[in-house]
C-alpha positions in Angstrom: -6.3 -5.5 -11.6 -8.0 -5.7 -8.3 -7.7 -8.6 -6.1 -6.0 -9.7 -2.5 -2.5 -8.9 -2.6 -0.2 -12.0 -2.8 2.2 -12.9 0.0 6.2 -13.0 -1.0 8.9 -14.3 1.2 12.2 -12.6 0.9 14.8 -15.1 1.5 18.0 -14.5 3.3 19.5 -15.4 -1.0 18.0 -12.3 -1.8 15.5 -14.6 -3.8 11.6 -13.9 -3.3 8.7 -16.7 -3.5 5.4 -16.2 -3.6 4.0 -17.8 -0.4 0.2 -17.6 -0.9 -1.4 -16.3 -4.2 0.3 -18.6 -6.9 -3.1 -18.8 -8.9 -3.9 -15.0 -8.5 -0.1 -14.0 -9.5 -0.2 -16.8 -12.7 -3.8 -15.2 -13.4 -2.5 -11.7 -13.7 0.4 -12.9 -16.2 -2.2 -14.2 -18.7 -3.9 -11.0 -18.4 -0.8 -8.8 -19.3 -0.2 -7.3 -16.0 3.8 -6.9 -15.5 2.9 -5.0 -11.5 0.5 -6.5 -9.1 -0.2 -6.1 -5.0 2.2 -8.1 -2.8 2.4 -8.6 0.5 6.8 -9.3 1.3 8.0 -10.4 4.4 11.4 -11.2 5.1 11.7 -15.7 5.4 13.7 -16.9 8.0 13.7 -20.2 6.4 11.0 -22.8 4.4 9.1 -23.6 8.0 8.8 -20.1 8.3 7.2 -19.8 5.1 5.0 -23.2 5.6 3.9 -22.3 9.0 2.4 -18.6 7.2 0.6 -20.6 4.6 -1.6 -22.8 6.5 -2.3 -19.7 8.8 -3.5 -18.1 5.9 -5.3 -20.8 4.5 -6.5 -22.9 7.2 -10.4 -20.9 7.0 -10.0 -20.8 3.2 -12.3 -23.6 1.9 -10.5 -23.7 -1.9 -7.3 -25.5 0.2 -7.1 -29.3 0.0 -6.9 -30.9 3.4 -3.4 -32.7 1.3 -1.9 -29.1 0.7 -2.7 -28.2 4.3 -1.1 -31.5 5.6 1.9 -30.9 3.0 3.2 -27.3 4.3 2.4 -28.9 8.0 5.2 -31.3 6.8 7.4 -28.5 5.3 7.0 -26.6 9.1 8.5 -30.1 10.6 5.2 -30.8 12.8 5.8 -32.8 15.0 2.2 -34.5 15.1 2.8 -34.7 11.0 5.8 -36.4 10.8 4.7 -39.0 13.1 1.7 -39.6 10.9 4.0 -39.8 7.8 6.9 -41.9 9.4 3.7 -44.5 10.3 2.7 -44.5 6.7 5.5 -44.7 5.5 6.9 -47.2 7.3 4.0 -49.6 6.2 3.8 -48.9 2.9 1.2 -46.0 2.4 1.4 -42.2 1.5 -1.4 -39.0 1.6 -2.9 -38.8 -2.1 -4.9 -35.9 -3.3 -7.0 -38.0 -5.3 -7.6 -41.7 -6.7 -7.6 -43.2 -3.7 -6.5 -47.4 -2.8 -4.4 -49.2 -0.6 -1.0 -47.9 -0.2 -2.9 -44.2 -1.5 -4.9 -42.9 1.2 -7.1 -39.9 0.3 -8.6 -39.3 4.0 -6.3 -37.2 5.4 -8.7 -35.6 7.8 -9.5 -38.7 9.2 -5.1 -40.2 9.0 -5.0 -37.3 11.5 -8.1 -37.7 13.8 -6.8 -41.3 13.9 -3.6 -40.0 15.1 -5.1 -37.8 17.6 -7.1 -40.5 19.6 -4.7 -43.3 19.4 -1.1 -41.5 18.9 1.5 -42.9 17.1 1.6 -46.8 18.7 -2.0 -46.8 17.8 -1.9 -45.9 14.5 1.6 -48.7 13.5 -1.3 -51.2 15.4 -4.6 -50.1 13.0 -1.9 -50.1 9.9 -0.5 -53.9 11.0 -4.2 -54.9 11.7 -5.7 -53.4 8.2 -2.9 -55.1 6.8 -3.3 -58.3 8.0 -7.4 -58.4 7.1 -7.8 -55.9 4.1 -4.4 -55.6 2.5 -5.1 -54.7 -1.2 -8.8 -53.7 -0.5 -9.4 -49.7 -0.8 -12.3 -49.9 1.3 -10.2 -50.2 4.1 -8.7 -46.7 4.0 -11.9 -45.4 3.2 -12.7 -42.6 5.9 -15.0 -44.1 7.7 -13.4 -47.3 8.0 -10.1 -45.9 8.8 -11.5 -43.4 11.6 -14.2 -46.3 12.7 -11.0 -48.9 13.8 -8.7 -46.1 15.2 -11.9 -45.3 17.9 -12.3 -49.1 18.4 -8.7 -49.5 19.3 -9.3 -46.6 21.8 -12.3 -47.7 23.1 -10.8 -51.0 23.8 -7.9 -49.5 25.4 -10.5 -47.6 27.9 -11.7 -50.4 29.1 -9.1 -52.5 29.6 -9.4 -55.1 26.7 -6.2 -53.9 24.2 -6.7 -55.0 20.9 -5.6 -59.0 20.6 -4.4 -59.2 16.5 -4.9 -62.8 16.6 -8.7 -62.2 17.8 -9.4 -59.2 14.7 -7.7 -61.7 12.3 -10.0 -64.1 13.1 -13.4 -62.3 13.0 -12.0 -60.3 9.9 -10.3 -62.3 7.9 -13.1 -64.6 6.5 -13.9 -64.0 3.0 -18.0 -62.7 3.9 -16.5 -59.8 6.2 -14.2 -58.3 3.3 -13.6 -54.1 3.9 -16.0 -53.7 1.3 -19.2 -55.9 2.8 -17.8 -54.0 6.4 -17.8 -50.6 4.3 -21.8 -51.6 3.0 -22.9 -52.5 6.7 -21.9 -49.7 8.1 -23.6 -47.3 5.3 -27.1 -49.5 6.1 -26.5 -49.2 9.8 -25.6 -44.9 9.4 -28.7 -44.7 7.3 -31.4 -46.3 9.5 -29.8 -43.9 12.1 -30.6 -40.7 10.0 -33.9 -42.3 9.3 -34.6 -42.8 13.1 -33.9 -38.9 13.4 -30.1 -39.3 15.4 -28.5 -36.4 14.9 -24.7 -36.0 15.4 -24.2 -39.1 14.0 -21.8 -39.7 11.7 -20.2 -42.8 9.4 -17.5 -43.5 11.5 -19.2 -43.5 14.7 -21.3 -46.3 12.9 -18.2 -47.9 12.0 -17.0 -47.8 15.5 -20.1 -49.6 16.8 -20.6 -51.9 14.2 -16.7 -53.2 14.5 -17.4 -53.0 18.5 -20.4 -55.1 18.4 -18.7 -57.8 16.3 -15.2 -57.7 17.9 -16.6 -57.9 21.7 -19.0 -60.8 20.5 -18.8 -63.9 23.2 -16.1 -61.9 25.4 -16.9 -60.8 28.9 -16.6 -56.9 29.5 
């Protein structure tokens, strides 16, 4: 049977595991094959192992961003655990799929979030979504998420840290619900395609759009 060797770690046990290639080696089972191509390395340990598989997978398009951020977890990153402490901590884990509050299913953007605002920044977005949008999936939707973790930022940049009395006012009303935010900012991303912006992407209308109407009446 030809295809890409599998990768097996040989523990210290004696024990192997197949690292990368699950599919391929469960593939060639159905088929009848009892000997197929492997790849063996000798594991120093399960970080070893994790820290292998999202270097072979990272350019691979058929891995989930969720199994990516799962063997980052495995390899004790440090950037990783803080994001899952954080969630954890306020009720919330990384989903593959089905997405609502307390299931977030934008890991790409959990982590971009992290990036910009670190780990204070991101307990401050969870405490403020909670305190507006708690129940409302919309509100861990990617764009949302990403658009209030750059607002906090920006507000940071320029002096004006984020006041959660101030968001829980402007947010909290029953005509600015995650969902009616979520609409807004689709029109707003939309005219800008229309318009020809290039570059421009959901969150970035998210950003501006919660910008425009947490800064309204204040002096910057």
């Amino acid at each position: 049977m030809a295809c890409v060797p599998i990768v097996v770690a040989r523990r210290r046990s004696g024990k192997m595991a197949v690292v990368d290639g699950q599919q391929r080696a469960l593939a060639s089972k159905y088929a009848g094959f009892v000997n197929i191509w492997a790849l063996v390395f000798n594991s120093t340990g399960k970080k070893h192992e994790a820290e292998l598989f999202i270097w072979l997978n990272a350019g691979r398009k058929e891995v989930t961003p969720f199994e990516l951020f799962q063997s980052a977890l495995d390899a004790r990153d440090p950037e990783i655990l803080g994001i899952q402490e954080s969630l954890t901590q306020h009720g919330h884990q990384l989903v593959k799929s089905k997405p609502k509050w307390g299931r977030i299913g934008a890991i790409k953007a959990v982590i971009a979030a992290f990036q910009a605002i670190k780990r204070s920044g991101l307990d401050l977005e969870l405490d403020l979504l909670e305190s507006t949008w708690k129940g409302q999936k919309d509100a861990v939707s990617a764009e949302i998420f990403l658009g209030v973790a750059k607002l906090i930022e920006r507000m940071e940049s320029i002096g004006h840290p984020m006041d959660r009395a101030r968001w829980k006012r402007i947010f909290g009303t029953k005509n600015r619900t995650a969902a009616q935010i979520s609409h807004d900012v689709n029109t707003i991303y939309l005219q800008e395609k229309r318009r020809g912006a290039s570059g421009y992407y959901r969150y970035k209308a998210a950003e501006d759009y919660l910008f425009k109407l947490y800064t309204r009446g204040m002096q910057i």
